[in-house]
C-alpha positions in Angstrom: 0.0 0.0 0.0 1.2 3.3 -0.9 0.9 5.7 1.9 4.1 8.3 2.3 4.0 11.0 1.6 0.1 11.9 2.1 -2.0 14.1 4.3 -2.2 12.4 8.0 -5.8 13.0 9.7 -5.7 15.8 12.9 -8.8 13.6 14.2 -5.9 11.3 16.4 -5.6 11.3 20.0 -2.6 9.9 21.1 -2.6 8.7 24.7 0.6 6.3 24.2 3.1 8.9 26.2 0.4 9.1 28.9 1.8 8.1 32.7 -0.9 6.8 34.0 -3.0 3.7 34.6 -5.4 1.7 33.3 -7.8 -1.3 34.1 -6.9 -4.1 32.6 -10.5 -5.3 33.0 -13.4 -2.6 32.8 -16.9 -2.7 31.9 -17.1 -3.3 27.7 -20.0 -2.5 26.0 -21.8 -2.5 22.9 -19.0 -3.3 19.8 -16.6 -3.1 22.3 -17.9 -6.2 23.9 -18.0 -8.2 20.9 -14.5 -7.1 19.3 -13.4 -8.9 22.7 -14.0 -12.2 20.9 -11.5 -11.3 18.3 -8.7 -12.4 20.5 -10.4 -14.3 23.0 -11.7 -17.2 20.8 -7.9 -17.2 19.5 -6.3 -17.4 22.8 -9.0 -19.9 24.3 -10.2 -17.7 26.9 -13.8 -18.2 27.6 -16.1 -15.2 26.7 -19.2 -16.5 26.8 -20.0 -15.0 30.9 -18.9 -11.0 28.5 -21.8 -12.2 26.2 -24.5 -12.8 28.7 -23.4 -10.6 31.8 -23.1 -7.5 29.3 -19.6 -6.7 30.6 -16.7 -7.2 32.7 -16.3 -5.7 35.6 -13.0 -6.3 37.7 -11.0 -3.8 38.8 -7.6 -4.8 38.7 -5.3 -2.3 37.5 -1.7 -2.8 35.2 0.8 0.0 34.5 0.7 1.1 31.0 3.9 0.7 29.0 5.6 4.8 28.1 8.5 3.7 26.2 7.4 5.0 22.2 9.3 3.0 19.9 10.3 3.9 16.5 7.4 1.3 15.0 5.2 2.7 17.3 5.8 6.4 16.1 5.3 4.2 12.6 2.8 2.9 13.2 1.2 5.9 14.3 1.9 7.8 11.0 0.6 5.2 9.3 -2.8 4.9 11.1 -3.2 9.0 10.7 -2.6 8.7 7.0 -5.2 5.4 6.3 -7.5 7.8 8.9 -7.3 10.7 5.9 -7.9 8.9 3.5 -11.4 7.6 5.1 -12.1 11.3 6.2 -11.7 11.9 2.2 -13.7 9.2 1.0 -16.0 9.0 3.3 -17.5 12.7 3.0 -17.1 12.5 -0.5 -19.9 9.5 -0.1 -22.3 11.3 2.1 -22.2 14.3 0.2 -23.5 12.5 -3.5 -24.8 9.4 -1.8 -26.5 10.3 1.4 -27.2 14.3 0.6 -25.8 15.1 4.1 -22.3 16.2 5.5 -19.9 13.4 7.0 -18.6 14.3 10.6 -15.0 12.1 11.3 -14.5 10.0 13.9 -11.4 10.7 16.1 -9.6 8.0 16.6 -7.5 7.3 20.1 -4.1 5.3 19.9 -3.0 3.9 23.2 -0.5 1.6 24.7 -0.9 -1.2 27.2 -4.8 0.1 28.4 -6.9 2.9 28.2 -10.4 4.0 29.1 -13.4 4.6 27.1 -17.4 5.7 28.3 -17.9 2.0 26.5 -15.6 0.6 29.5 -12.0 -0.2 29.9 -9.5 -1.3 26.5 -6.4 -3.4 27.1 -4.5 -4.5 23.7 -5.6 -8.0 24.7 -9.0 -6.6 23.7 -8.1 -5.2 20.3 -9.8 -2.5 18.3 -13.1 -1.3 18.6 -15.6 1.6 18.4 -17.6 2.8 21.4 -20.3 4.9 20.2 -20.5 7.2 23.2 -18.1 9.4 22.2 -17.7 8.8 18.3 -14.3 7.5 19.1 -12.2 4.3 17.7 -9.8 2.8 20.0 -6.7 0.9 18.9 -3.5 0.0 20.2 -1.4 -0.4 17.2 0.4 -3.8 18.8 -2.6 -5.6 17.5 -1.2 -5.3 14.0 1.9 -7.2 15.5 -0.9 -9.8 16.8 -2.6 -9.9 13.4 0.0 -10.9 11.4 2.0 -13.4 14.3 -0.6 -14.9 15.5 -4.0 -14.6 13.5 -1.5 -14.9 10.2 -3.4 -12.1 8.7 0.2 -9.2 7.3 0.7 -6.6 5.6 -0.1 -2.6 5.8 -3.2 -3.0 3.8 -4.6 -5.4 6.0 -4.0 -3.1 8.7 -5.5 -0.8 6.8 -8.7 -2.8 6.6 -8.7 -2.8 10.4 -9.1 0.6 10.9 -11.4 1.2 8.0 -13.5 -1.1 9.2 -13.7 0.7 12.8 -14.3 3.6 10.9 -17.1 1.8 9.0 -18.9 1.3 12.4 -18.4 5.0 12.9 -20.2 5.4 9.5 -22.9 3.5 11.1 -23.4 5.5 14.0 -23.8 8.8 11.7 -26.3 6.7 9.5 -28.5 6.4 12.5 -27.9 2.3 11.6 -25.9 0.8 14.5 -28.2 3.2 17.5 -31.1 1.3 16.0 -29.4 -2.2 15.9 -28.1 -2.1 19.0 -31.5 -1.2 20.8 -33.1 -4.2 19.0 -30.2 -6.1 20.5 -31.3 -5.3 23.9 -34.5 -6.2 23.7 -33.8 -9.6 21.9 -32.6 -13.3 23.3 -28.8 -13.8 23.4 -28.9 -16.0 20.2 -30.8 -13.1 18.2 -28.6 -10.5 19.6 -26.1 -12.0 18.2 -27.5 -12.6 15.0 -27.9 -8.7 14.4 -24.2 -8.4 15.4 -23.0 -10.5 12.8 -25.5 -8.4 10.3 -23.8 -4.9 12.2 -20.1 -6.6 11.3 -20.9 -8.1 8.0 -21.9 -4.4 6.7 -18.6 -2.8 8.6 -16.5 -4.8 6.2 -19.0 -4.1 3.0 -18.6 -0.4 4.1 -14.4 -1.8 4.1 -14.9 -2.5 0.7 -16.1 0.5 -0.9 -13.6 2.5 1.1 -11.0 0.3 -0.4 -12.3 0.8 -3.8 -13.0 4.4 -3.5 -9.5 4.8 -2.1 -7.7 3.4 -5.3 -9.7 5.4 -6.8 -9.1 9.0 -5.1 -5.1 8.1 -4.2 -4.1 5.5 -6.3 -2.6 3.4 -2.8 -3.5 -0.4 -3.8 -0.3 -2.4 -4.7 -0.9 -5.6 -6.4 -1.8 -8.0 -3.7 -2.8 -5.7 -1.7 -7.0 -6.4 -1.9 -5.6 -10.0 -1.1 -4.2 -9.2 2.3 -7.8 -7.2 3.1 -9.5 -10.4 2.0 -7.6 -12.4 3.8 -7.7 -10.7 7.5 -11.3 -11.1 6.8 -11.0 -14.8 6.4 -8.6 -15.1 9.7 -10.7 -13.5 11.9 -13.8 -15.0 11.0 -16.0 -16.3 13.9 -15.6 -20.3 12.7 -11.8 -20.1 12.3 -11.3 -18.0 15.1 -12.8 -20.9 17.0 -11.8 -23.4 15.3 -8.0 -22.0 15.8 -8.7 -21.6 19.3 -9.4 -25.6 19.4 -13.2 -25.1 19.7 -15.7 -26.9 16.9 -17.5 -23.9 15.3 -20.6 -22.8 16.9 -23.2 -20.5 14.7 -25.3 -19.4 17.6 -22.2 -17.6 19.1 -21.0 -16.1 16.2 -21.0 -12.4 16.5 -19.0 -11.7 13.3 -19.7 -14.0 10.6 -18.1 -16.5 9.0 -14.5 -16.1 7.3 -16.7 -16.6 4.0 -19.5 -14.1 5.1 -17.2 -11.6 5.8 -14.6 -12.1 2.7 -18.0 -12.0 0.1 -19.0 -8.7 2.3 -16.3 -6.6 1.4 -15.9 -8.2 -2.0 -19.3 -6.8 -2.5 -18.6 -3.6 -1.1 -15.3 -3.2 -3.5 -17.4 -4.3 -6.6 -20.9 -2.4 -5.9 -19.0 0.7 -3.7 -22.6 1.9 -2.7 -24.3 2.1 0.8 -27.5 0.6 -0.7 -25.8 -2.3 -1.7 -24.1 -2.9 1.3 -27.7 -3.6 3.2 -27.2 -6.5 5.5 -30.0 -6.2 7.8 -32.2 -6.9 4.6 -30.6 -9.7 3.2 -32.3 -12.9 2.3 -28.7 -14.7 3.1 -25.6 -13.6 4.1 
């Protein structure tokens, strides 16, 4: 992916050089609790109590890491630039597609653990987006998990990972994910998690025309590029996440969709770069 050189977003709060602490365990909510599967089915931890008790809430407290490396001041650049660039598209979207003016997200890079009004973030969590304050959270080691251990590399795949906290901002501004998630808690576990998959499965369509729109607007994709997007997707789909983890693949637990759901989703999103198409909720089959 081509990204020196451009315009880095202003919309980045950086808490990384912050002395303070933070809980390792807080009280998660809303996509924050679900992007705690991400790692937990991979590590084996048992998440299902997060699920049902609608959030953790110990109180035990870890130091968070100062020390700024020079992949972290990287990483950082990098994250402001791939930010831009879905500030760019993103208005350029609502303004012929929705009629309306696109507010960005600001998006908060820590280190170690931080705290959100969705509850507390560790890196163990990884990334999410807590709609209380229109803010994505991400502690850029995650990118070292993603390609280690969920074997998912490369800087457009990293990309995809903060497009697609981005896209859930995009959902919030649409008015889509305050309505989803008050269905959510008015349905049965099994259903809530049904609309969370649908709420996932349309962050990574909304991936998709982002990507599309960006090779349009800067030229960044680098052959093989849409091939590392695809194939984060695949790794951290719910079935190989748990299947990875040593678990047989449950469907009524899945809260993001299958590696194949969520690969076709921002396939479809690339090829038909509209928000119409990109209409989970009212899909026949996902």
């Amino acid at each position: 992916m081509q990204w020196r050189g451009r315009r880095g977003s202003r919309n980045i709060e950086d808490r990384r050089g912050r002395r303070s602490k933070g809980k390792a365990a807080g009280g998660i909510g809303g996509l924050g609790l679900v992007a705690v599967l991400v790692i937990g089915y991979f590590l084996g931890i048992d998440v299902t109590p997060l699920l049902q008790g609608g959030g953790l809430t110990g109180s035990q407290e870890q130091a968070v890491s100062q020390e700024i490396t020079p992949a972290d001041r990287q990483a950082g650049e990098f994250v402001s630039v791939v930010l831009a660039d879905t500030e760019e598209v993103w208005a350029e979207i609502f303004r012929d597609q929705v009629g309306e003016t696109y507010t960005p997200a600001t998006l908060v890079l820590f280190k170690g653990a931080t705290q959100s009004p969705c509850g507390g973030a560790s890196g163990a969590s990884g990334p999410f987006y807590c709609p209380a304050d229109k803010k994505a959270y991400l502690d850029t080691d995650f990118f070292v998990t993603l390609e280690k251990r969920l074997g998912a590399g490369g800087d457009f795949a990293a990309a995809y990972v903060v497009a697609h906290e981005i896209a859930h901002h995009v959902q919030n501004e649409l008015g889509i994910l305050v309505q989803a998630n008050r269905i959510r808690q008015q349905s049965s576990q099994e259903r809530s998690n049904q609309i969370s998959v649908r709420i996932e499965l349309q962050a990574d369509c909304f991936s998709g025309i982002w990507a599309r729109y960006a090779q349009a607007r800067f030229n960044s994709l680098e052959r093989g590029d849409l091939k590392e997007a695809v194939n984060a997707a695949r790794q951290i789909g719910d079935d190989t996440l748990q299947r990875n983890a040593g678990r047989r693949p449950n469907p009524h637990t899945f809260t993001h969709g299958t590696s194949a759901q969520r690969q076709r989703w921002f396939a479809n999103g690339y090829e038909n770069p509209t928000i119409q198409a990109c209409d989970t909720f009212s899909a026949q089959q996902l």
